[in-house]
N, C-alpha and C positions, 0 to 999 in steps of 0.2 A: 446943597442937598442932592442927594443921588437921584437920576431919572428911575422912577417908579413905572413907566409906564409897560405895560406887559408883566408886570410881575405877580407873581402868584407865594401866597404864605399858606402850609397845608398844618400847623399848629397853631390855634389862638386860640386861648377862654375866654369865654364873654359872659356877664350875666344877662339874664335869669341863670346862679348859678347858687350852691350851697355854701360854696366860699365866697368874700368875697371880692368881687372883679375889679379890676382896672380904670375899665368900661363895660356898658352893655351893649346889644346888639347894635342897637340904633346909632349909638355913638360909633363901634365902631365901622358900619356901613358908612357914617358920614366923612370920617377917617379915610378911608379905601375910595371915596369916590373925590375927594379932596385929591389926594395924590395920584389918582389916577392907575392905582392897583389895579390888576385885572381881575384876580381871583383870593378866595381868603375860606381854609377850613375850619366850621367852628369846629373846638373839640370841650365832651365834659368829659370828665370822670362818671358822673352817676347818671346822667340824660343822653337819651339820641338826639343830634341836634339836627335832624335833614327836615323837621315840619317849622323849623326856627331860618333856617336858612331860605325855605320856599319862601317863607314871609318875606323876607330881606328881599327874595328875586323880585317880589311882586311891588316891591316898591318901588326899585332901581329901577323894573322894566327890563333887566337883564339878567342872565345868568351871572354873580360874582359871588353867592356865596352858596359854600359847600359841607353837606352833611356829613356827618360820621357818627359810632356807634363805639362804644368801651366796653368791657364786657368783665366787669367788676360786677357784684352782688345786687347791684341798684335794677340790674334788669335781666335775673335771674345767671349772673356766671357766664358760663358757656352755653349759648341758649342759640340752638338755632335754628330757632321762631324770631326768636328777635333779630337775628341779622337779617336775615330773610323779608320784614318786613323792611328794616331802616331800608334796606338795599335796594328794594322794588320803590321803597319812595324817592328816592334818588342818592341816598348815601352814598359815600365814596369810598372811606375809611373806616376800617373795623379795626379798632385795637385790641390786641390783647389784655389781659389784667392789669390795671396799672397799682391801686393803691390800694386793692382787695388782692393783688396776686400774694399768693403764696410767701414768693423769692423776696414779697416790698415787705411783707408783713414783722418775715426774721429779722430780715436786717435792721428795722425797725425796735426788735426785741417782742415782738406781737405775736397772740396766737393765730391760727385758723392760715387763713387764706384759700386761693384758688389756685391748682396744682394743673398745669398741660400737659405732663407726661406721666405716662406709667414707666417704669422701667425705663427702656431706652425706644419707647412709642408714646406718639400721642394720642390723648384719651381719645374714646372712640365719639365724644360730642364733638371735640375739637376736629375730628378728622371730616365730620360730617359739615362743617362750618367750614372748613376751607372748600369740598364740592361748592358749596353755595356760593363762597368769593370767586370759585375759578369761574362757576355760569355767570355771573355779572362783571365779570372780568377787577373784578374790584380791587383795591390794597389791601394787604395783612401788614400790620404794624403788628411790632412784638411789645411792644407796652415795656412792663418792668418788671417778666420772668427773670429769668437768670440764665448764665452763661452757656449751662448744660441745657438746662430746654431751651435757648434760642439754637443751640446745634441741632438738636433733634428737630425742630419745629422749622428750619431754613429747609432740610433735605426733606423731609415728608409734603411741606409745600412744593419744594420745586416739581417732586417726583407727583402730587396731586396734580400738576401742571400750570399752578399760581403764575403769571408774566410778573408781578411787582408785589415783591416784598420790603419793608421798610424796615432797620433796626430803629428803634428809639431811641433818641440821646444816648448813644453806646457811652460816653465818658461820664456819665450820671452814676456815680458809689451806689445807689441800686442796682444797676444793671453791669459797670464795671468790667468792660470789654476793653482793653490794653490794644495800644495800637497793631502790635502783632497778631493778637486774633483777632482784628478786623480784615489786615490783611491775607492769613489764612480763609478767612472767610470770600473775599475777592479773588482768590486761587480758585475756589472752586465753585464758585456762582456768577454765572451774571444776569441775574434776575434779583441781586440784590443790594440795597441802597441804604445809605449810613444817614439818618437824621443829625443834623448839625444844629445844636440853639444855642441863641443870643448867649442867656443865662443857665447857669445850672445850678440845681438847689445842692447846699452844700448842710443841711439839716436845719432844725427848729426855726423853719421858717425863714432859713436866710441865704441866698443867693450870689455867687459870685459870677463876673464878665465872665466869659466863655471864648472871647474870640482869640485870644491867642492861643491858646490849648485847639483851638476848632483852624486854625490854621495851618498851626502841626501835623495837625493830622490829616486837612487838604492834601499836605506837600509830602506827606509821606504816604496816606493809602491812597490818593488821587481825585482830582475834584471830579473823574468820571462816573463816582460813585457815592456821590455826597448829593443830600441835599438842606441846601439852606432855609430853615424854617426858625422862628423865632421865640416860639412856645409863650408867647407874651400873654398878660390878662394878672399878674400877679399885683398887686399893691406895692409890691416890695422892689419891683423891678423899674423900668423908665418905661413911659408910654408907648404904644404899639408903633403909632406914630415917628415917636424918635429911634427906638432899639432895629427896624430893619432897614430906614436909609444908613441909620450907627454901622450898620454892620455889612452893610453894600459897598459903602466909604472905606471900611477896614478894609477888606477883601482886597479894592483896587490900590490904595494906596498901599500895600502891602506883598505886590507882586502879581496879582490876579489878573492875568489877560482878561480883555472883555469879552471871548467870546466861549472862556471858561467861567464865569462871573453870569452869564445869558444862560448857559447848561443848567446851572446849580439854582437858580431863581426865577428860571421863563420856561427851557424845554422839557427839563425832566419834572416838573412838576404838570405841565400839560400831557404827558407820557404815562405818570401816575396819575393822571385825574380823567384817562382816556377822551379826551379835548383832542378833536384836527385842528 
């Protein structure tokens, strides 16, 4: 089994959730303190989880579990009030729309959604949400827009003066970022980091391994701009448990120096989570 120790996962569902989970909170705190994980982001779709995670602290007696915010329909869109307060309660990560965005809705064949650009600008709630992430120095994840709003939404954050931005599972047929414009995209930012998971959903609820497609594209955009998160909590998937030593293990027997293996799973997750 891979040394866990120091390691930090910034995508996990847990419940109390609408879907359901894997495990719950509890479990997986018991999980994380089992292996000796250092840190672990909850994330929902429809809940801020930073008053779920305090709990988790006050149990442990330590900092290991971290909040975040999505910003789908369940807590008004692009609202931000709401990020503002997850943020002041200790949240870390604001995602963009995932399964109310707009871009997830179409591809879905669905109406409605939630839209982050006008034109070729982001709407003026969104712009007002990134002031609020740069004061808290927080993360913007892009969730599951699309390709044209993550261009526009990379450069209006950087130029906002965001330090960390996350793309979302770029090889997810939602979001559907081709290795070539990732690597245009690392031409011209470096304030900006590629989400890598275990699994990706490949429709009506069913999920295929990720790590050899997720190695590809270590070896081609660069593990300086990757990071390793496992997006686990699915029923469909292998437990939290097994899919991130699974995929610690891949990485090294695979070619992965270890102290590119340390970047992608211990530093830059402490960098994004603004942790000395």
């Amino acid at each position: 089994m891979a040394e866990l120790k120091g390691v930090f996962d910034l995508h996990i569902h847990s419940a109390p959730d609408i879907r359901e989970r894997k495990h719950d909170d509890l479990e997986l705190l018991r999980k994380a303190q089992n292996m000796g994980v250092e840190g672990f982001v909850l994330k929902s779709h429809q809940f801020p989880t930073a008053e779920r995670a305090w709990l988790l602290n006050k149990l442990a007696q330590k900092s290991i579990a971290y909040g975040s915010i999505t910003l789908n329909y369940a807590v008004g869109g692009l609202n931000p009030a709401a990020v503002r307060y997850a943020l002041e309660l200790g949240a870390k990560i604001v995602w963009l729309p995932t399964i109310d965005a707009k871009n997830h809705r179409m591809k879905e064949e669905k109406q409605g959604g939630i839209s982050v650009i006008k034109g070729k600008a982001v709407v003026s709630e969104l712009l007002e949400i990134m002031l609020i992430i740069k004061e808290y120095n927080a993360v913007l994840a892009t969730g599951h827009i699309s390709k044209d709003e993550i261009d526009v939404v990379l450069k209006t954050a950087t130029d906002t003066g965001i330090s960390n931005i996350v793309v979302t599972h770029p090889e997810f047929h939602i979001v559907g970022l081709s290795i070539e414009d990732q690597i245009e995209i690392v031409s011209k930012y470096d304030n900006v980091y590629f989400e890598r998971t275990f699994a990706q959903p490949i429709g009506k609820g069913n999920y295929q391994n990720n790590l050899q497609a997720n190695l590809e594209a270590i070896n081609k955009v660069g593990y300086q701009t990757t990071l390793v998160s496992t997006d686990s909590g699915q029923v469909e998937n292998p437990p939290w448990n097994e899919s991130l030593p699974d995929y610690i293990n891949f990485l090294k027997e695979n070619g992965a120096k270890e102290e590119e293996v340390d970047w992608m799973i211990k530093k830059l997750p402490m960098k994004l989570l603004n942790l000395n």
